[in-house]
C-alpha positions, 0 to 999 in steps of 0.5 A: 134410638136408631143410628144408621151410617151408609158410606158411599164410595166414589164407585158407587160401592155402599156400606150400611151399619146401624145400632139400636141404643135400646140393645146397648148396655151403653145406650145412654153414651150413644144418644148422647154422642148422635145428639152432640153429632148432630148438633151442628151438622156440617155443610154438604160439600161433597169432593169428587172422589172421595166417599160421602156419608149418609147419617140418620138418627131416628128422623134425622139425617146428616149428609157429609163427605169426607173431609166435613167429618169431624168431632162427634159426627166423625166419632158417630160415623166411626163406631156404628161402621166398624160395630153395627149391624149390616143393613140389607136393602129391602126385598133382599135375602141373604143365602150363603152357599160354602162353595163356588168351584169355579176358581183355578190355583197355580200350584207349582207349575200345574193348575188344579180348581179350588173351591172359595166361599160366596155369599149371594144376594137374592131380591125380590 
């Protein structure tokens, strides 16, 4: 089984985590917690400002905004976001690069360039 979670901020901004309970030394507990979580989905009732929840359980899925999460939806959607996988679009690739020199650091009345680590994301 698949549990994937996608949070969905007001600005747009996402989170996508997944956790195949086939990998986990638990993966009996997680079918049971996606099962009582979709169980009784809540209403999709959405407030503006507030993220909403994108739940897919192999071919379920469960939409929630944020104050509808509860019980054993809140508690599926808590653990796959704080200990799933990342999920990238599709078409996407991942290249690390250590450095990006292009950031100025104040240091006692001089400024001197400081390098900070980046990650880029590439589509094709």
């Amino acid at each position: 089984m698949r549990v994937v979670v996608t949070r969905i901020e007001p600005d747009g901004t996402m989170r996508r985590r997944a956790v195949d309970t086939a990998r986990q030394d638990d993966g009996s507990r997680w079918e049971d917690l996606a099962a009582r979580a979709l169980e009784y989905p809540p209403p999709y009732r959405p407030v503006p400002g507030t993220a909403v929840y994108h739940v897919s359980v192999d071919l379920h899925q469960v939409q929630a905004g944020e104050y509808d999460l509860d019980g054993p939806l809140r508690d599926l959607v808590t653990v796959v976001l704080a200990i799933g996988d990342e999920v990238l679009p599709a078409g996407c690739q991942v290249r690390s690069r250590p450095w990006r020199p292009s950031a100025i650091e104040r240091n006692s009345g001089s400024a001197k360039a400081v390098r900070l680590p980046y990650t880029l994301l590439i589509f094709s």
